[in-house]
DRENDO-1510 file (C-alpha; in Angstrom, 1 decimal, always signed):
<recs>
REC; n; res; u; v; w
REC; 1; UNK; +0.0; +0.0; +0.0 .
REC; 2; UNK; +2.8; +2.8; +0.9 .
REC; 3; UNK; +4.7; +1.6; -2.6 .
REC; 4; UNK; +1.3; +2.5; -4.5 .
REC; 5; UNK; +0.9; +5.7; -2.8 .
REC; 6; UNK; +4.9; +6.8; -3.5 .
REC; 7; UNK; +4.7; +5.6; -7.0 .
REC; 8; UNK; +1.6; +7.8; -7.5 .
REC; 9; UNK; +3.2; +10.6; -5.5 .
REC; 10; UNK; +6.1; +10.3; -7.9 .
REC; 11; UNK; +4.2; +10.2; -11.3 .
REC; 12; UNK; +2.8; +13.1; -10.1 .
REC; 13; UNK; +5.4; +14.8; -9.0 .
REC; 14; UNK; +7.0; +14.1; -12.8 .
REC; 15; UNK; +3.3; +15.1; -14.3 .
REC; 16; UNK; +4.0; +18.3; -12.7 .
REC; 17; UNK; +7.7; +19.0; -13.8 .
REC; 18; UNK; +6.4; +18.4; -17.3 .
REC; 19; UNK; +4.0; +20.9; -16.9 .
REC; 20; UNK; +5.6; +23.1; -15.3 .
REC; 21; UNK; +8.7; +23.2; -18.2 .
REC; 22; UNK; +5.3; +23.3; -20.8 .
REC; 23; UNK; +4.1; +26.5; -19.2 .
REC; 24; UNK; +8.2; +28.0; -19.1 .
REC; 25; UNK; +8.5; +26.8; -22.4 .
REC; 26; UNK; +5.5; +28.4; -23.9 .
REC; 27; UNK; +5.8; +31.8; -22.1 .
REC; 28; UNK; +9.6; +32.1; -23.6 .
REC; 29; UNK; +8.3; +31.5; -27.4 .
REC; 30; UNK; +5.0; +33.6; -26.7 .
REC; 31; UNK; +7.6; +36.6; -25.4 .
REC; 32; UNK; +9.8; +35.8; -28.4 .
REC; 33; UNK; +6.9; +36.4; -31.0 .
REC; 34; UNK; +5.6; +40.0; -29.9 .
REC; 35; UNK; +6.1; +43.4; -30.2 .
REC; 36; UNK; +9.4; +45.1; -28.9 .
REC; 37; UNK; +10.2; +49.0; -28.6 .
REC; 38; UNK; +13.0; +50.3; -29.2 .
REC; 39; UNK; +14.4; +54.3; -29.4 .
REC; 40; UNK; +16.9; +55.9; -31.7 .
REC; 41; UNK; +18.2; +57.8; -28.4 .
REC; 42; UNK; +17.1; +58.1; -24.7 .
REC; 43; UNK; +18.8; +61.3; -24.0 .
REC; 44; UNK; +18.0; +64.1; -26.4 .
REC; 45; UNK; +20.6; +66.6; -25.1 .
REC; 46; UNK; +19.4; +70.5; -26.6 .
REC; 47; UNK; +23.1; +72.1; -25.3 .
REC; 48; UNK; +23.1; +75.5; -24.4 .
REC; 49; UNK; +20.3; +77.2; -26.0 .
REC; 50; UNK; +18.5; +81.2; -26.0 .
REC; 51; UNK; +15.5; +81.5; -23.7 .
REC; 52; UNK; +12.4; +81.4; -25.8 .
REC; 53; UNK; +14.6; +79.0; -28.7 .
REC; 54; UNK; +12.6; +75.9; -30.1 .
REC; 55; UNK; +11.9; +74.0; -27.5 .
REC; 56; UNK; +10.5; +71.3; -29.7 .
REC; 57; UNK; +12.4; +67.8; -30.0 .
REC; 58; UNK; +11.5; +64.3; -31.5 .
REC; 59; UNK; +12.4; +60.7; -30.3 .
REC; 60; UNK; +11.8; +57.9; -33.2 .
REC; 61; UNK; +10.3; +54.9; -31.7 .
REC; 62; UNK; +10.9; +51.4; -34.0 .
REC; 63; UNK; +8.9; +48.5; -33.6 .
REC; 64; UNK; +11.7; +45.8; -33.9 .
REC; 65; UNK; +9.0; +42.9; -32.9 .
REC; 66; UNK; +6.6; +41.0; -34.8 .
REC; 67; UNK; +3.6; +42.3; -33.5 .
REC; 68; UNK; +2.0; +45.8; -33.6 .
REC; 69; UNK; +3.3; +48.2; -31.5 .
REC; 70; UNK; +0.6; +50.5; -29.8 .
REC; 71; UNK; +2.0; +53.7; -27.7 .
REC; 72; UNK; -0.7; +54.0; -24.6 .
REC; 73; UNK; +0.7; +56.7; -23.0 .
REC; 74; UNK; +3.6; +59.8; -22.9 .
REC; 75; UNK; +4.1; +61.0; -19.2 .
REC; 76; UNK; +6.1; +64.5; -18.7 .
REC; 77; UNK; +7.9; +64.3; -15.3 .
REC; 78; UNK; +6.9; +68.1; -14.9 .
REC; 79; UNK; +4.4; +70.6; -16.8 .
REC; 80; UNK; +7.2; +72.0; -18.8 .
REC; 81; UNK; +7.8; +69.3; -21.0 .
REC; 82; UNK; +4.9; +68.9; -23.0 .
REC; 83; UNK; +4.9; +65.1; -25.5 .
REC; 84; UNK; +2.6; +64.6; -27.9 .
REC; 85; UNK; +2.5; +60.8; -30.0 .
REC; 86; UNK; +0.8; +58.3; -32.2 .
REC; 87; UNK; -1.8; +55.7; -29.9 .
REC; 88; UNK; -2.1; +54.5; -33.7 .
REC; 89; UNK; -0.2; +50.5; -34.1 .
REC; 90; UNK; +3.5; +50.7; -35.2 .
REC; 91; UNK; +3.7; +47.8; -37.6 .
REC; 92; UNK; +6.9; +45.5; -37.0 .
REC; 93; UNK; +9.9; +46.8; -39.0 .
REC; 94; UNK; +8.2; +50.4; -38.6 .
REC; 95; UNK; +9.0; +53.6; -37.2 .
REC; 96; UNK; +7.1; +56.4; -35.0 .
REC; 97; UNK; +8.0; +60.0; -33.7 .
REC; 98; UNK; +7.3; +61.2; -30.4 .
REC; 99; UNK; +7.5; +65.1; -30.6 .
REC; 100; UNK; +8.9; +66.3; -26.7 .
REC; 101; UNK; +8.7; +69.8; -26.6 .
REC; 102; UNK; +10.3; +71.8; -23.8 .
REC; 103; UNK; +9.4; +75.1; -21.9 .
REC; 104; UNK; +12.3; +77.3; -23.2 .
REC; 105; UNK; +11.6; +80.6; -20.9 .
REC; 106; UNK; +12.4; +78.7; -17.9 .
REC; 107; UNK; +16.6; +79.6; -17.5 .
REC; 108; UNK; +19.0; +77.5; -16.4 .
REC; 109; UNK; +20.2; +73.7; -16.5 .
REC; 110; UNK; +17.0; +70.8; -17.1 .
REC; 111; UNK; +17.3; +67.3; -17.3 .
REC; 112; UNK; +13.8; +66.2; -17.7 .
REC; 113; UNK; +12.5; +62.2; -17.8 .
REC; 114; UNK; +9.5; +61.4; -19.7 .
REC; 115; UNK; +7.6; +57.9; -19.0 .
REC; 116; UNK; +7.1; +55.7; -22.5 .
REC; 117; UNK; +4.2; +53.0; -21.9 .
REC; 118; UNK; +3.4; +50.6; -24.5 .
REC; 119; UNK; +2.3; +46.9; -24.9 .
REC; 120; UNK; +6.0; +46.0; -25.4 .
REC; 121; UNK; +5.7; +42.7; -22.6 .
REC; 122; UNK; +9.3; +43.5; -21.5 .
REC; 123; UNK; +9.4; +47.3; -21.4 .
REC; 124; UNK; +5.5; +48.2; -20.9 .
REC; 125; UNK; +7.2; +51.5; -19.3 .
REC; 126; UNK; +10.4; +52.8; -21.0 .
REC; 127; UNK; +12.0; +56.1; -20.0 .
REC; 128; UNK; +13.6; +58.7; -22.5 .
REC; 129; UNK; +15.5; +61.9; -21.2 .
REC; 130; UNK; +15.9; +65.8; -22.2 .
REC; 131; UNK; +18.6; +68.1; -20.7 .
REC; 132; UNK; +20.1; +71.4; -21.7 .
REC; 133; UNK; +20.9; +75.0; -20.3 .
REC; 134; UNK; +18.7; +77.6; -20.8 .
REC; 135; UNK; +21.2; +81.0; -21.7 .
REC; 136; UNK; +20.9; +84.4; -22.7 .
REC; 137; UNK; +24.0; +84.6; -23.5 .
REC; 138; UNK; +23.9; +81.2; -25.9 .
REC; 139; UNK; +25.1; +81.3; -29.3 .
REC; 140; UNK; +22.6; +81.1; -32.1 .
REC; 141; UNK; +24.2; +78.5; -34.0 .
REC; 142; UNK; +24.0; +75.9; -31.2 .
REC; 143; UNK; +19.7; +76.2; -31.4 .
REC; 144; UNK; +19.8; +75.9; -35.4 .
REC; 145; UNK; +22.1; +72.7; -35.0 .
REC; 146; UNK; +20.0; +71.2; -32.5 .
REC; 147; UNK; +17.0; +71.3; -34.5 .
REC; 148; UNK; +18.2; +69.5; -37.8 .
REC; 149; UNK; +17.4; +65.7; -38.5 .
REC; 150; UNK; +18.3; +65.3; -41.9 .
REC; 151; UNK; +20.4; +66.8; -45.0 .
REC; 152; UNK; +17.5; +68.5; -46.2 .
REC; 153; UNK; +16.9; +70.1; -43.4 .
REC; 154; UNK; +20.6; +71.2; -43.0 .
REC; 155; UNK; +19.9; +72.8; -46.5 .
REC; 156; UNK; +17.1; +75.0; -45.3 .
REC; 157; UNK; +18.3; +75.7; -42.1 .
REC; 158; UNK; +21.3; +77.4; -44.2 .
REC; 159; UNK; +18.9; +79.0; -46.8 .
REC; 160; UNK; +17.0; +80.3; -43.4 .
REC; 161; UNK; +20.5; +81.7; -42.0 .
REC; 162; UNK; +21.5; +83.7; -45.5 .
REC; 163; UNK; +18.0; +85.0; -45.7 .
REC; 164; UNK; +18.3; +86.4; -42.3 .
REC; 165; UNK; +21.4; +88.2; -42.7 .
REC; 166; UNK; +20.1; +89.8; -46.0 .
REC; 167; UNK; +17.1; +90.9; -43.8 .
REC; 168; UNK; +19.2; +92.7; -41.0 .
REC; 169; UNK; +21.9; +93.9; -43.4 .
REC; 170; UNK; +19.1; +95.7; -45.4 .
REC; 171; UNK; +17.6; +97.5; -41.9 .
</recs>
């Protein structure tokens, strides 16, 4: 009688383990197959800029999963920085912006977080960072440079630039 009872406690016991490692197994390939965010940067760093300069910044989110992406929330760590996004599905492979923008009349040294929550299993809440000195006495170039992305942008940044001069050499 207490060999039956063992040997049923044991096959158990081995039932369990099995399904157990079924359950482990399954969670890993369900975690493999989903969607995954990922930035191009966590820390936008604006340098030394003028107060009242573009405040206005952008983080680019890729999906590098295989399942939709979906943004639920952008949390500011203070009312100064003010996000807006996309709650629309960022397809695997794709990209998204989120547009940070900063409160540029406040002077001095910032280092802001903002919160990041999606349905990306392993990072539901991912965390992206501004900093930068608010100066009067910053250089004007350092706020142009900031702001471009790409070449085009370079190009009319420099159109911008010449234009302006023309203007105050006229007056």
């Amino acid at each position: 009688m207490f060999f039956k009872i063992y040997l049923t406690n044991v096959l158990t016991f081995k039932n369990m383990k099995k399904l157990i490692a079924g359950i482990a197994l399954f969670g890993t390939f369900a975690l493999a197959s989903a969607q995954t965010i990922t930035f191009d940067k966590t820390t936008f760093d604006y340098g030394t800029i003028k107060p009242g300069a573009d405040g206005t910044r952008f983080f680019t989110v890729t999906n590098t999963g295989d399942k939709p992406l979906v943004i639920s929330n952008v949390k500011p760590s203070c009312g100064c920085t003010t996000p807006e996004f996309s709650t629309d599905p960022v397809m695997p492979g794709k990209s998204a912006k989120i547009k940070v923008g900063y409160n540029t009349t406040l002077n001095g040294p910032f280092n802001k977080m903002i919160e990041v929550f999606s349905n990306d299993p392993a990072n539901s809440r991912s965390v992206i960072y501004i900093k930068g000195d608010v100066q009067a006495n910053a250089p004007e170039v350092a706020a142009v440079a900031a702001k471009v992305e790409t070449p085009a942008d370079a190009k009319a940044a420099k159109k911008a630039a010449k234009a302006a001069k023309k203007v105050a050499a006229a007056k």
